[in-house]
N, C-alpha and C positions, 0 to 999 in steps of 0.2 A: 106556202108562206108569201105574204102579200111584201110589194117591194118599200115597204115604209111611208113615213110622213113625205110629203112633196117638198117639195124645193119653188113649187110655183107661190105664186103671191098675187092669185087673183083674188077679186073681192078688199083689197087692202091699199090703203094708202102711206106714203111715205115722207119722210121729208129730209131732204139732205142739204146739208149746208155747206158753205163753201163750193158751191156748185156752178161755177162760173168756168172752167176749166180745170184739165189736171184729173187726177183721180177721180175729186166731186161729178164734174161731167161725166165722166165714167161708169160710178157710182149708178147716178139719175138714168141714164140709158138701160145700167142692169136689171135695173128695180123695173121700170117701165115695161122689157122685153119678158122678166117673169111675172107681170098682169097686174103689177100696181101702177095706181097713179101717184104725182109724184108733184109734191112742192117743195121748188127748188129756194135758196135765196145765196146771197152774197152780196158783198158791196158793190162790185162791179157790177151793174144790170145792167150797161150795155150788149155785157158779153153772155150773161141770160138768155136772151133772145134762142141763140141757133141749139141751144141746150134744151129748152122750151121744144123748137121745133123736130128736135127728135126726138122725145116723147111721145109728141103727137106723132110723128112717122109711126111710132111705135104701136098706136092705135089705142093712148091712152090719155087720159087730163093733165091738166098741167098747170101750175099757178107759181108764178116767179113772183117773188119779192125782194126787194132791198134789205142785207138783211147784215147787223155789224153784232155778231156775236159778242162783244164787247160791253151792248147797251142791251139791258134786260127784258127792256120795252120793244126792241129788235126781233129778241129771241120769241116773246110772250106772241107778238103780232104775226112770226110767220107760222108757228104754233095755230093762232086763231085762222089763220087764212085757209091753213089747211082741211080743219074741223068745218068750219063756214062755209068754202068751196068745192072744196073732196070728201066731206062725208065723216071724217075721222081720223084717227091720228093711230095710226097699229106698228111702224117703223120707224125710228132714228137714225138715220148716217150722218154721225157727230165729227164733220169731215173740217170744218174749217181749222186752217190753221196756218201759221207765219213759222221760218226760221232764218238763222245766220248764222255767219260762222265768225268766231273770235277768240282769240285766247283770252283765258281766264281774267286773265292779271290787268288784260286791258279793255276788258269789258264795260257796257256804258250803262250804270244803274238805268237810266231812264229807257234804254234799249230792251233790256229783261225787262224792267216793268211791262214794255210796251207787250213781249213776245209771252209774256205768261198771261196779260190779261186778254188774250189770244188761245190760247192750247189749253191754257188750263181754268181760269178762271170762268172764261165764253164757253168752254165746254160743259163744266158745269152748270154753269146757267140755261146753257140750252137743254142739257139735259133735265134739268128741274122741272124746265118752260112741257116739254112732254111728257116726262113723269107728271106732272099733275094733271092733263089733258087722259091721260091714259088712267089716270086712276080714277078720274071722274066717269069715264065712260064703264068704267068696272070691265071690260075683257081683254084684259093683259095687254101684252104687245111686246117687244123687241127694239133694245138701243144697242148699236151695234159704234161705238167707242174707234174714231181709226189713230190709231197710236201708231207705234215706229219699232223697228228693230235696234234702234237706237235706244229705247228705254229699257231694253234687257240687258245690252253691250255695247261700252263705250265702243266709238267707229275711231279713224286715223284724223280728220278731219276736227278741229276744235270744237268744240260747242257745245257747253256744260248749261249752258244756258235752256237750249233746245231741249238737250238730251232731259235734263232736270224737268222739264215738260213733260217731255213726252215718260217718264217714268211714275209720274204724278198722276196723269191721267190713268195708268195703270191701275195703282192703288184707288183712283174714284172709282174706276171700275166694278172692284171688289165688293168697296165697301156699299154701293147704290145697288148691285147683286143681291148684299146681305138684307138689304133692308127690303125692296119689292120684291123678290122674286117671291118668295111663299107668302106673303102677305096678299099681294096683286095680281100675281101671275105677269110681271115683268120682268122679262131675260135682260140681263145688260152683261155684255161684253167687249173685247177689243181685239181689234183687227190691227197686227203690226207687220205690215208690208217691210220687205228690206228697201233694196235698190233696184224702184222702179223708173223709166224717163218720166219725169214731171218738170214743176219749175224749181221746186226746192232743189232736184237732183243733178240740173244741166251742169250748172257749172263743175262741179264733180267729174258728173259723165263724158262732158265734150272734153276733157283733161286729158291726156293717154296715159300719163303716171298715174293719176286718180284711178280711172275708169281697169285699170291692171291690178292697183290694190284688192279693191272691190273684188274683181273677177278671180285675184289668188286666194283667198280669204270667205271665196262661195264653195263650196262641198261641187255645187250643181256645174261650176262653170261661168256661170253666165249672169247677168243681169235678167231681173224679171222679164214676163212682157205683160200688159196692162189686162188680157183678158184670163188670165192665169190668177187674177184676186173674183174671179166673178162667182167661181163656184165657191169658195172660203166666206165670202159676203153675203152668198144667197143660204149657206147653211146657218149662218147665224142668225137674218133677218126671218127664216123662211120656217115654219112646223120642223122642218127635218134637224134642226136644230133643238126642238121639243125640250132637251135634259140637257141644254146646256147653259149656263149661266155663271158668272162670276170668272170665265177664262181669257185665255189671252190667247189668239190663233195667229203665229208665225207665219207669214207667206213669204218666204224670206231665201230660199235655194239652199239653207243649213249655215247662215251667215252668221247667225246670233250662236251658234255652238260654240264657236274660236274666239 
C-alpha cells in the first residue's frame, strides 16, 4: 500500500496574507519549504522584505505586495499579482488579521467596526478575490481560513469582539465549503491555532498570571510552539488533505475542550 497523497506543494503557488510577521511569516516559509511559490501581501511592506527573502532562501518565487484586506481592490490586486507573476493561484492562507481586548460594556462601536472589517469582512473578501481566480482557472485549489481557538471557547481574557470574529469566520468557512467544493473542486477550511507567541498573544504570554491560566486550562501543558502548525497547515493546503473540506483543525494542546 502506497503511503498516500503528499503533503508537498510543488508545482503550486500560494498566497498568504497578513504575511508581514507572526504566523503569516511563518505560514509563507512553510508553503515555500513544501515547493510552492508564494505571494505574500500586508500593510506593512517594509517588513515584507526579510519574509520575501526567505522564500527565496527557500529556492522558491516570491512577489510581496501591499495589501489591506479591508479594500477589495487590495485583495482583487494581490490575487492578480499572483496569477500574472507565479503562474496561478492553487493556495489561500486567509491569515490577516487584528484583535483586542475589552469588556463588553465598554467596548468602542468604531473599534469592532474597525476589528471585524478585518477578521471578517477582509477575509471574505479575500477569499472571493481567490475563489473567483480559482474557478476561472477550472482546477480547484485550497483556502485554508486561520481562525482561533477562541471561536469555539470563550478564553479568560475579554474580547467578544475578537472572539465574535473569529467564530464568524467559522461559519464562512462552512458555508464557502458548501458552495465550491463539489461544484469546483475547492477545499476551504480553518485552521484554529490556540496559544501560540505572536503579537496578538504577547501581552497575555509575557503576563505570569496570564501565561498559568493558559498553561492550567492546556490538557498538553504548554503553550504551542510555532512549527507544530506546519504540518496541520500543509494537510490542509496540500493533496493529503484530498477529503477534507468544510472543517475546522484545532492546533490547540486540547485548550478548546474546557
Amino acid at each position: 500500500m502506497s503511503a498516500g497523497p503528499s503533503f508537498r506543494l510543488d508545482g503550486r503557488v500560494a498566497v498568504v496574507t497578513g504575511a508581514s510577521s507572526g504566523l503569516g511569516a511563518f505560514f509563507a516559509q512553510v508553503l515555500a519549504e513544501a515547493g510552492a511559490d508564494v505571494a505574500i501581501g500586508a500593510r506593512r511592506t517594509d517588513e515584507l522584505d526579510s519574509v520575501r527573502d526567505a522564500v527565496l532562501a527557500a529556492g522558491r518565487r516570491c512577489v510581496a505586495v501591499r495589501t489591506d484586506v479591508t479594500d477589495p481592490a487590495d485583495c482583487d490586486a494581490l490575487v492578480d499579482a499572483a496569477v500574472r507573476e507565479l503562474g496561478g493561484l492553487h493556495v489561500l492562507v486567509n491569515n490577516a488579521g487584528t484583535g483586542y481586548a475589552a469588556r463588553a460594556e465598554r467596548d468602542e462601536p468604531q473599534q469592532v467596526a474597525g476589528l471585524f472589517a478585518v477578521n471578517l469582512t477582509g477575509a471574505l473578501q479575500m477569499a472571493t478575490a481567490a475563489g473567483r481566480a480559482m474557478i476561472a482557472a477550472g482546477a480547484g485549489g485550497s483556502i485554508v481560513n486561520i481562525a482561533s481557538a477562541l471561536g469555539l471557547r470563550p478564553g479568560d481574557v475579554p474580547q467578544a469582539a475578537y472572539t465574535a470574529s473569529k467564530a464568524g469566520l467559522l461559519g464562512m468557512t462552512r458555508d464557502l465549503a458548501q458552495q465550491w467544493s463539489g461544484r469546483h473542486g475547492i477545499r476551504v477550511n480553518a485552521l484554529a491555532p490556540g496559544f501560540f507567541a505572536s503579537e496578538l498573544t504577547a501581552p497575555l504570554l509575557a503576563h505570569e498570571a496570564g501565561l498559568a491560566r493558559v498553561v492550567a486550562r492546556t490538557p498538553l501543558g504548554r503553550v504551542g510552539r510555532l512549527e507544530e502548525l506546519a504540518g496541520p497547515l500543509l494537510l490542509l493546503a496540500s493533496d493529503a488533505g484530498s477529503y477534507v473540506t468544510g472543517a475546522t483543525l484545532s492546533v490547540d494542546g486540547g485548550w478548546a475542550m474546557h
